[in-house]
C-alpha positions as CSV (number, residue, x, y, z in Angstrom):
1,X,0.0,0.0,0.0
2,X,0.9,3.9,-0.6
3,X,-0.5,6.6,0.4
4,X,0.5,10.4,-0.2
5,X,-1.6,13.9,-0.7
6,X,-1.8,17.0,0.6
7,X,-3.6,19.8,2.4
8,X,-4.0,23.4,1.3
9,X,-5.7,26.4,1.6
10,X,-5.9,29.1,-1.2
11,X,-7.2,32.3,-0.9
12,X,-7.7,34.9,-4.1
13,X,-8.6,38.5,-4.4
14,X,-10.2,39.8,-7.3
15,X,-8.7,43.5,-7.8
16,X,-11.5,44.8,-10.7
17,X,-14.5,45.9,-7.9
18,X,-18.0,44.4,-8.9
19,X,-16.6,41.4,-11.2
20,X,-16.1,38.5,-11.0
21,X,-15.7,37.8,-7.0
22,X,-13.7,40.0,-4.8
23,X,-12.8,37.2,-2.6
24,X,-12.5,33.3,-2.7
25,X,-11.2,30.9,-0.7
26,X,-11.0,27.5,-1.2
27,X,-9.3,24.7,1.3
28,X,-9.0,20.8,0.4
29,X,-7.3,17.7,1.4
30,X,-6.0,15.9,-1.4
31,X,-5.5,11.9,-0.8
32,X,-3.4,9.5,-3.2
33,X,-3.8,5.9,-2.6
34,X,-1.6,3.1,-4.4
35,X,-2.0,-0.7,-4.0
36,X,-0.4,-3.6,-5.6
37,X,-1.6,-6.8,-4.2
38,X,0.3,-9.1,-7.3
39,X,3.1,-7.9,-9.3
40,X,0.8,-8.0,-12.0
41,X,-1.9,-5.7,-10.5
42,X,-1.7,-2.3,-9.6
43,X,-5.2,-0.2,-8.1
44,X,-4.6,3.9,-7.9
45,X,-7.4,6.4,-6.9
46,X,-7.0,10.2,-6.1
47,X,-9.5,11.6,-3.8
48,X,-10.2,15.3,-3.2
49,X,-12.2,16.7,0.1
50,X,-12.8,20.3,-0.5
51,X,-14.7,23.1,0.7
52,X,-15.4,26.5,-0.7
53,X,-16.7,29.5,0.8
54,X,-19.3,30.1,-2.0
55,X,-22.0,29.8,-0.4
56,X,-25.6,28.4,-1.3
57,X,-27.8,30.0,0.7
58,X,-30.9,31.2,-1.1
59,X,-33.4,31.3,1.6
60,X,-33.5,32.2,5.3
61,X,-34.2,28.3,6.3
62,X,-31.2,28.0,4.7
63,X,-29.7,29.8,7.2
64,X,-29.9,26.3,9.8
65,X,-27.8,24.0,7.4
66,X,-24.5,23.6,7.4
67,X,-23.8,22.4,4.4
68,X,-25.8,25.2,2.7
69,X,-23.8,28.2,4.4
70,X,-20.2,26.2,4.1
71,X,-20.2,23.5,0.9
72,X,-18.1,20.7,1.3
73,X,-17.9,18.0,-1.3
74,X,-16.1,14.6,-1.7
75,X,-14.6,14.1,-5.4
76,X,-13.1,11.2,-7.0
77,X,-10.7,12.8,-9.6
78,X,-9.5,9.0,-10.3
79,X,-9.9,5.6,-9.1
80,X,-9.0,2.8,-11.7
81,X,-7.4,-1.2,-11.7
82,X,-4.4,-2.1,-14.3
83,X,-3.6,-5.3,-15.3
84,X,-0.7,-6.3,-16.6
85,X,0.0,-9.0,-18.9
86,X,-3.6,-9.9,-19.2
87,X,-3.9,-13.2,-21.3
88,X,-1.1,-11.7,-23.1
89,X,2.2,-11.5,-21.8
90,X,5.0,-13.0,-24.2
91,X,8.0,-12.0,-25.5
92,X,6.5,-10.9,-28.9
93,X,2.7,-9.2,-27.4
94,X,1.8,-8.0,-24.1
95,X,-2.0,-6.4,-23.6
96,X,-2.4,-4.0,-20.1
97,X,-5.8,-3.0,-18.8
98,X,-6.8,-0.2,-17.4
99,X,-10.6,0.0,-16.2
100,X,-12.4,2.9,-14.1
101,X,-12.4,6.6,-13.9
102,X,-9.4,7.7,-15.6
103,X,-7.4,10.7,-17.0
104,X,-6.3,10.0,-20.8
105,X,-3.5,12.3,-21.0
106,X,-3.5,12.0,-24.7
107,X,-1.5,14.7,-26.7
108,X,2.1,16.4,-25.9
109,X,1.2,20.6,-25.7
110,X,1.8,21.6,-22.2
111,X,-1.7,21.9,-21.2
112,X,-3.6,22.9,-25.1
113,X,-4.1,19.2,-26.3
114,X,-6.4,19.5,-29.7
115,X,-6.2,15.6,-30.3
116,X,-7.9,14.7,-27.6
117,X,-11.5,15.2,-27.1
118,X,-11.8,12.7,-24.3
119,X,-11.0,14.2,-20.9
120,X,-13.2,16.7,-20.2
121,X,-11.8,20.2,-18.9
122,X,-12.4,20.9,-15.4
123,X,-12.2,25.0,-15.4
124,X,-13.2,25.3,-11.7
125,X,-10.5,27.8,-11.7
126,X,-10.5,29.3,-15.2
127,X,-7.1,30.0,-15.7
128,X,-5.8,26.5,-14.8
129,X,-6.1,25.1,-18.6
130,X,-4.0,21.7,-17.8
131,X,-6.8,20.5,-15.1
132,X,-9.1,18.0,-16.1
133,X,-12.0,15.1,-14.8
134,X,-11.5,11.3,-14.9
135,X,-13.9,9.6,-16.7
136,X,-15.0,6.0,-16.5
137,X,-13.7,4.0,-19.4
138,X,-11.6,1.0,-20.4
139,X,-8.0,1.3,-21.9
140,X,-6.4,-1.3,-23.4
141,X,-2.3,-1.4,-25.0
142,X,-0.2,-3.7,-27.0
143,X,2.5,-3.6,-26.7
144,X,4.6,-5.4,-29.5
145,X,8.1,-6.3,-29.3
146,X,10.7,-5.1,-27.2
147,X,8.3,-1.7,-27.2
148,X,8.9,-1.0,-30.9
149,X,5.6,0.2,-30.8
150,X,2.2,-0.1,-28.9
151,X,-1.5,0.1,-30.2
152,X,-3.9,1.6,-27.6
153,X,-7.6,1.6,-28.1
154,X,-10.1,3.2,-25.1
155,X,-13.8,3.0,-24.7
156,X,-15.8,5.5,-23.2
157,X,-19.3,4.3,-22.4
158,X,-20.7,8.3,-21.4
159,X,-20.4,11.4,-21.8
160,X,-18.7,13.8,-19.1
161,X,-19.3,17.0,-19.4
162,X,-16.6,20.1,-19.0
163,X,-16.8,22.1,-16.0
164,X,-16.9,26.2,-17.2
165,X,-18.0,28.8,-15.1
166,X,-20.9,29.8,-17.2
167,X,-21.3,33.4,-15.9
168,X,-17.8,34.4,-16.9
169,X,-18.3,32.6,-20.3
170,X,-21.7,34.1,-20.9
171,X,-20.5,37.7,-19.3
172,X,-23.4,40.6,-20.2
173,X,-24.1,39.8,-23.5
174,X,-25.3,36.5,-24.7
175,X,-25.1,37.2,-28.3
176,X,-21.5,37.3,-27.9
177,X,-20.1,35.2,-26.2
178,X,-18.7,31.2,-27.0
179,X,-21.6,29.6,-26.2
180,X,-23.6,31.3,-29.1
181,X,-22.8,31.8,-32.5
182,X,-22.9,35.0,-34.0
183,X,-25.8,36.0,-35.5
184,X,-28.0,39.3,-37.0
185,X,-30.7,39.5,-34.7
186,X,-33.0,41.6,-37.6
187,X,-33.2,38.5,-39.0
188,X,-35.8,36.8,-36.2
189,X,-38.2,39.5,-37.5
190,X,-40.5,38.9,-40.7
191,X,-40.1,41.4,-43.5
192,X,-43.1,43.1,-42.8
193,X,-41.2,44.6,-39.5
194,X,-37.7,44.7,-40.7
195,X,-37.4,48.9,-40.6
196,X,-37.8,48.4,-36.2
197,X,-35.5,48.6,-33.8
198,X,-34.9,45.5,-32.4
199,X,-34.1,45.3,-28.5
200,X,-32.8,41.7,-27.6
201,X,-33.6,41.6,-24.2
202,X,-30.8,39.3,-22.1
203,X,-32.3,36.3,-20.4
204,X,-31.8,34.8,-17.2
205,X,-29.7,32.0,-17.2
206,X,-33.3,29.8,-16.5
207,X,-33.7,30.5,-20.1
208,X,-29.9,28.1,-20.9
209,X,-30.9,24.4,-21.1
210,X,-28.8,21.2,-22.3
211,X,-29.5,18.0,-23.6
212,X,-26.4,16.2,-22.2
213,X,-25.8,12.8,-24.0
214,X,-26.8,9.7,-22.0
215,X,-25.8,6.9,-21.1
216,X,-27.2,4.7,-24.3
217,X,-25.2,2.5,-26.9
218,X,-25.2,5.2,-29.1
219,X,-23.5,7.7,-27.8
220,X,-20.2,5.6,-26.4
221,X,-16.8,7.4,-27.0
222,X,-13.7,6.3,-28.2
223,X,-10.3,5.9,-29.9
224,X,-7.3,4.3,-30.8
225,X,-3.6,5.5,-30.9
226,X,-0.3,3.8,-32.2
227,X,3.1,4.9,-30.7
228,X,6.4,4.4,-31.1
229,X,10.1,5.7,-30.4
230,X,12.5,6.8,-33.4
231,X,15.2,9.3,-34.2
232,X,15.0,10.4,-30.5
233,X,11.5,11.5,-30.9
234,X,8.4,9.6,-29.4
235,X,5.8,9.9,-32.6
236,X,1.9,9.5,-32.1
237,X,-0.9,8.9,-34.8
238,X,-4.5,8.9,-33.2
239,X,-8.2,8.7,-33.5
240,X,-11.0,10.2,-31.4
241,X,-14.4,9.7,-31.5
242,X,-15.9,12.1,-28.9
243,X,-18.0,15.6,-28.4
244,X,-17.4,18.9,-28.1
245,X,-16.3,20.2,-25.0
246,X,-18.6,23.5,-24.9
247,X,-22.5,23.5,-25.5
248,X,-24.0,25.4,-28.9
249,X,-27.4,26.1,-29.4
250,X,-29.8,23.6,-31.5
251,X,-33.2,26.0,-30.6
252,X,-34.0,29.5,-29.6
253,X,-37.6,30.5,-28.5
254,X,-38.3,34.0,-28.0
255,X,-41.5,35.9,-28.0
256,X,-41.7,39.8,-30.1
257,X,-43.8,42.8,-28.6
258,X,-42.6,42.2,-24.5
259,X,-42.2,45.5,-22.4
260,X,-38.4,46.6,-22.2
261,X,-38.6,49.0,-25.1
262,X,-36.9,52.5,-23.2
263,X,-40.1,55.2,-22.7
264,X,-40.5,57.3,-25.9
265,X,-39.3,54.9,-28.4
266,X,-42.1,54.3,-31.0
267,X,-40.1,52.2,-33.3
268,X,-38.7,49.9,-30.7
269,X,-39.7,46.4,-30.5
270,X,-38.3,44.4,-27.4
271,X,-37.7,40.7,-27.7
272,X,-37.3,38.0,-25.3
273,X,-35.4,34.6,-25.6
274,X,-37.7,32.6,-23.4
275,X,-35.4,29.4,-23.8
276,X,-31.6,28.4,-25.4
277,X,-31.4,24.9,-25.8
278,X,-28.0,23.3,-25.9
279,X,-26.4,20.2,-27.1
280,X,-23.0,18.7,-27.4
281,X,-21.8,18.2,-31.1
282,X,-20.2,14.7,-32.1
283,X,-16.4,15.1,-33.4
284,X,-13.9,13.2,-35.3
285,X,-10.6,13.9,-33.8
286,X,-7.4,12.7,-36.1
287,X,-4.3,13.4,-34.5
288,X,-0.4,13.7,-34.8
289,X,2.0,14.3,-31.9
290,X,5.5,14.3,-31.6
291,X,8.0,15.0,-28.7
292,X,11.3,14.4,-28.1
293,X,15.2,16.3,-28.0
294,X,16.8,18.0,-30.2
295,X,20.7,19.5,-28.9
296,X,19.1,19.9,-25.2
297,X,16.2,22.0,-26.3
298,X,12.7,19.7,-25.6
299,X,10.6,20.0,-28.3
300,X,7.1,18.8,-29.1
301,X,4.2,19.2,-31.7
302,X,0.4,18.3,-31.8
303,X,-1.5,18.4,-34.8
304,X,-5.5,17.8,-34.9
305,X,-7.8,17.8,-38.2
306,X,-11.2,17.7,-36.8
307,X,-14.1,16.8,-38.1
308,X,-17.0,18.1,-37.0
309,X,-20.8,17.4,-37.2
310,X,-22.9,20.6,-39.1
311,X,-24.9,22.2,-35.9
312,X,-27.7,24.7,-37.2
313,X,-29.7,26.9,-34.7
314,X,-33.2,27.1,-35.3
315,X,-34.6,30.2,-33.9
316,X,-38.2,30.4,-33.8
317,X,-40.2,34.0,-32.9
318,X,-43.3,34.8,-31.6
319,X,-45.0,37.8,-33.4
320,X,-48.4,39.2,-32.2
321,X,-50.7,38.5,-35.1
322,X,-48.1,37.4,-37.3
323,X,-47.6,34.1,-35.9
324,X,-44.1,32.3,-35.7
325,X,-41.1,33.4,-37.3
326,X,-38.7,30.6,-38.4
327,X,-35.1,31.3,-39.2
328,X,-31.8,29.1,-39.2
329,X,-28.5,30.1,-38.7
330,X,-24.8,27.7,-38.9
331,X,-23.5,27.7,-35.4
332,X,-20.6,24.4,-36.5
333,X,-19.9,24.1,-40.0
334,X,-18.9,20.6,-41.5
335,X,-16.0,21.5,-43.3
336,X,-13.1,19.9,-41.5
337,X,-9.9,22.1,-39.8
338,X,-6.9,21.8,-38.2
339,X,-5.4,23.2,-34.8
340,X,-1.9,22.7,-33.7
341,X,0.1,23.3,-30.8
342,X,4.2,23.6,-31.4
343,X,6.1,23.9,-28.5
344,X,10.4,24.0,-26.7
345,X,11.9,24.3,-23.7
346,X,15.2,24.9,-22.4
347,X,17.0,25.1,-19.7
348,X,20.2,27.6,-19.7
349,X,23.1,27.7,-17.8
350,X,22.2,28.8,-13.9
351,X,18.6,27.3,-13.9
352,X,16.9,29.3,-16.3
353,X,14.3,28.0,-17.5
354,X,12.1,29.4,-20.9
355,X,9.2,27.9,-22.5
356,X,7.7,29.2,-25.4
357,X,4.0,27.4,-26.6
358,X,2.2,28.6,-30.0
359,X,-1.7,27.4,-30.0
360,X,-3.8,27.8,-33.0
361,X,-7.2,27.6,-32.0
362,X,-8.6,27.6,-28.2
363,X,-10.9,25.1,-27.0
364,X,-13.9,27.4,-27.3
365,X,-13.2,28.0,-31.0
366,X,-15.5,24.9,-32.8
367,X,-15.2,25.8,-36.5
368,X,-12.1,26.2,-38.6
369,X,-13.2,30.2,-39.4
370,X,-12.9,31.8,-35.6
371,X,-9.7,30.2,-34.5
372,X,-7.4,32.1,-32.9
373,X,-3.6,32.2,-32.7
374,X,-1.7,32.3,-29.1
375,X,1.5,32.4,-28.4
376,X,2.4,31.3,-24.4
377,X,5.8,32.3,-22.7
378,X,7.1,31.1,-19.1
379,X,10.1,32.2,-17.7
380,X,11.5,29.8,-14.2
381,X,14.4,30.4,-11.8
382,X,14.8,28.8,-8.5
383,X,17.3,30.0,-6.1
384,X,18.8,29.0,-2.4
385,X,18.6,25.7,-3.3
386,X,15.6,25.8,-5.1
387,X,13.5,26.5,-2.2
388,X,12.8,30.3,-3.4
389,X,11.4,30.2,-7.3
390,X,10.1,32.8,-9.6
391,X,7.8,32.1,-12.5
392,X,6.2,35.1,-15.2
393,X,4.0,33.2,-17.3
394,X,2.6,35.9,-20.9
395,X,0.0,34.8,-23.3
396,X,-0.7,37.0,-26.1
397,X,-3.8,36.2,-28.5
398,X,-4.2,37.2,-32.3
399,X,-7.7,37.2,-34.0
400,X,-7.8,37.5,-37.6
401,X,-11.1,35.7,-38.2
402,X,-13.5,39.5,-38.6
403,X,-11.4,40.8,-41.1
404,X,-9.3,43.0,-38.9
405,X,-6.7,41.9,-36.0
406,X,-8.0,41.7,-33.0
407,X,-5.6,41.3,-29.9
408,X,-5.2,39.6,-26.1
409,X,-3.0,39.5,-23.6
410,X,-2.5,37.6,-20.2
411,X,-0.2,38.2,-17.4
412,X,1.0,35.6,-14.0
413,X,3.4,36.2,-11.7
414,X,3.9,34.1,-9.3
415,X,6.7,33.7,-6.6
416,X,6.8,30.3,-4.5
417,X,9.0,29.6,-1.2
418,X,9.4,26.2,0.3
419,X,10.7,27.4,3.8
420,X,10.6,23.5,4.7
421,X,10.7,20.5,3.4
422,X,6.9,19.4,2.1
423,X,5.4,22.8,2.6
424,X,5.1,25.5,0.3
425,X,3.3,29.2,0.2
426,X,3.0,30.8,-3.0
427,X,1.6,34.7,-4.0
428,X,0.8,35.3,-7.3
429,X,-1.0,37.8,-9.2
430,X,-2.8,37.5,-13.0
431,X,-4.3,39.5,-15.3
432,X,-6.2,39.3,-19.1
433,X,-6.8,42.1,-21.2
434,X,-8.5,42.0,-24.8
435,X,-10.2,44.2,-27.3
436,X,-13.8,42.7,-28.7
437,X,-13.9,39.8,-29.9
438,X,-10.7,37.7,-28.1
439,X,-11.1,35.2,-26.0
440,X,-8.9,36.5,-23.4
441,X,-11.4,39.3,-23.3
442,X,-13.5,37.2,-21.0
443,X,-10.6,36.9,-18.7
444,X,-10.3,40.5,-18.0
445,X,-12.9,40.3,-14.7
446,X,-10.2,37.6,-13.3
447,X,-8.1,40.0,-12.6
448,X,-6.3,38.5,-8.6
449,X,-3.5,38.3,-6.4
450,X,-3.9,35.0,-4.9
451,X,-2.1,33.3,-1.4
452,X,-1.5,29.7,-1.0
453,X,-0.6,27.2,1.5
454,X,0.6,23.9,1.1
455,X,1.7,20.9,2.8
456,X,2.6,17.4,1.1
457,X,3.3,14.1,2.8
């Protein structure tokens, strides 16, 4: 048996007064357990006991239960049983199992994996890109030969989906944001009307509905990937069956001729969008990876064609005597495109470390016209024996896709000191900026300086 984990409390400040939160704190104890009752079986799980000071107190009878006015919740991140050698295990083939909830870890970009469309994001802190949720699934490798190469295939019998924090996503304007396509609102108005103002009124988020895949036959995940080592390089060719990680809209309700219309103006007509309902496009995910070492600098590459299934939004309006309006816009086109992440790191003389990361297309961006270009940058130094360390982590963003360029940029600083052996406290401080249209223009309310404490055993 093993057992390791870790306890930590993290507190962050939002600096930008009325966004997104002024204050957070979050505390957990993290627990790792390992057991290998045979040399040829091997059981892992990683639980997580955590508490957040968000509360969920709606009512004043709330007011008497404890788990209401401080949340605490038990999450299995993983648990999962390998096999090894199972019914195979000569000198020519050996096949390993895997079963249970699981991390994938397909793809080499340091935390922007295109190829994989398996292991949902879990964006309970929005910043932290790399984190993601264990799904239940069975993984199976073969490996041939002395490991001249190994064939893995996974099945994923459901559909997990991402965790986003939907009010940042959504911000104040759902017509703009990556959960809806773009679209001309004048055209949810019949001809007859087309010379008045429309006034989109914003919904509640009641109004956001999704039809999350279940558990059925039909909608299993899956994919295969073949690996193997040459040239110093460790080369990946893969193929994912899976869904989008963000919702888009299949239908839009609204009703024409609602109050909201400002005093005084005659040729207003106010509209409301009674309900947005979402779903969860199927993907076909090819991939190439790469990674390996070239003179000392680390290297790596990720290339994904996807394939997407064609997702049109059918908005329907209400008009007083007029009847329904019916009108269809693309929000996924079928035409197949490509993102990539290319990546190096080194490691100069004295401990400094540099990273450099380009992306081409975020995870938000679901059709080959709106992706984006990003170009990530960390800079590490450790000193007095590596218990002080430094870390400035820039993201810059490029948006070509309106016709004009468009830019982002993100900031992190953090400074972390280890004044003893398995403890650590870290202060940081991050912060987004973009003009319309980015991505990292969502970020800007995120702006923090965040405190953590940590102890591992």
């Amino acid at each position: 048996m093993e057992l390791n984990g870790a306890i930590a409390t993290e507190n962050y400040l939002g600096v930008r007064e009325g966004e997104f939160y002024n204050f957070r704190n979050a505390n957990l104890v993290q627990l790792k357990l390992g057991a290998h009752p045979a040399e040829e079986v091997a059981a892992f799980a990683n639980l997580e006991l955590r508490n957040t000071n968000f509360t969920g107190i709606q009512t004043v009878d709330d007011l008497w239960d404890r788990g209401s006015l401080d949340p605490i919740s038990w999450r299995i991140n993983e648990a999962y049983v390998d096999l090894y050698g199972f019914l195979l295990n000569g000198e020519l083939f050996a096949l390993d199992l895997r079963a249970g909830k699981q991390v994938l870890g397909w793809g080499e970009g340091d935390g922007f994996n295109p190829s994989n469309p398996l292991d949902p994001f879990n964006l309970e802190n929005p910043l932290d890109f790399k984190a993601r949720i264990g799904n239940v699934g069975l993984k199976a490798t073969l490996t041939v030969g002395e490991e001249w190469f190994s064939v893995e295939g996974v099945v994923i019998p459901r559909f997990l989906p991402a965790v986003v924090p939907v009010d940042l996503f959504i911000g104040d304007d759902l017509l703009n944001n990556p959960l809806m396509p773009s679209f001309d609102p004048a055209g949810m108005l019949p001809p007859e009307l087309a010379g008045l103002d429309l006034l989109v009124l914003q919904p509640g988020y009641e109004a956001l509905l999704t039809d999350t895949p279940g558990a059925e036959l039909a909608n299993v995940m899956g994919g295969a990937r073949v690996r193997w080592a040459i040239a110093g390089f460790d080369w990946t060719v893969s193929y994912a069956h899976g869904r989008q990680s963000l919702p888009v809209p299949k239908t839009v309700h609204a009703t024409a001729g609602v109050d909201g219309c400002p005093e005084g103006a005659e040729n207003c007509l106010a509209v409301a969008l009674d309900e947005i309902r979402l779903i969860y496009p199927e993907i076909e995910v090819l991939g190439f990876d790469l990674r390996g070492d070239l003179g000392g600098v680390g290297l790596w590459g990720e290339v994904a064609v996807v394939f997407p299934r064609a997702v049109d939004t059918e908005i329907v309006t209400g008009v007083p005597l007029l009847g329904e309006m019916r009108a269809e816009l693309v929000a996924i086109e079928e035409e197949p495109f490509t993102k990539w992440v290319l990546g190096a790191e080194y490691t100069f003389p004295g401990g400094y470390y540099f990273n450099l990361q380009w992306v081409h297309g975020f995870f938000a961006e679901m059709t080959g016209h709106k992706l984006h270009d990003y170009l990530f940058f960390i800079f590490r130094k450790s000193i007095l024996a590596d218990r002080l360390k430094f870390e400035l982590a820039l993201g810059g963003e490029l948006d070509t896709t309106l016709g004009r360029r468009s830019l982002g940029g993100l900031g992190n600083l953090l400074i972390t000191y280890k004044p003893f052996d398995g403890s650590e406290v870290a202060l940081g401080y991050v912060m987004a900026r973009g003009e319309d249209g980015t991505t990292l223009e969502m970020f800007e309310k995120l702006d923090q300086v965040y405190l953590r404490f940590r102890a591992d055993f």
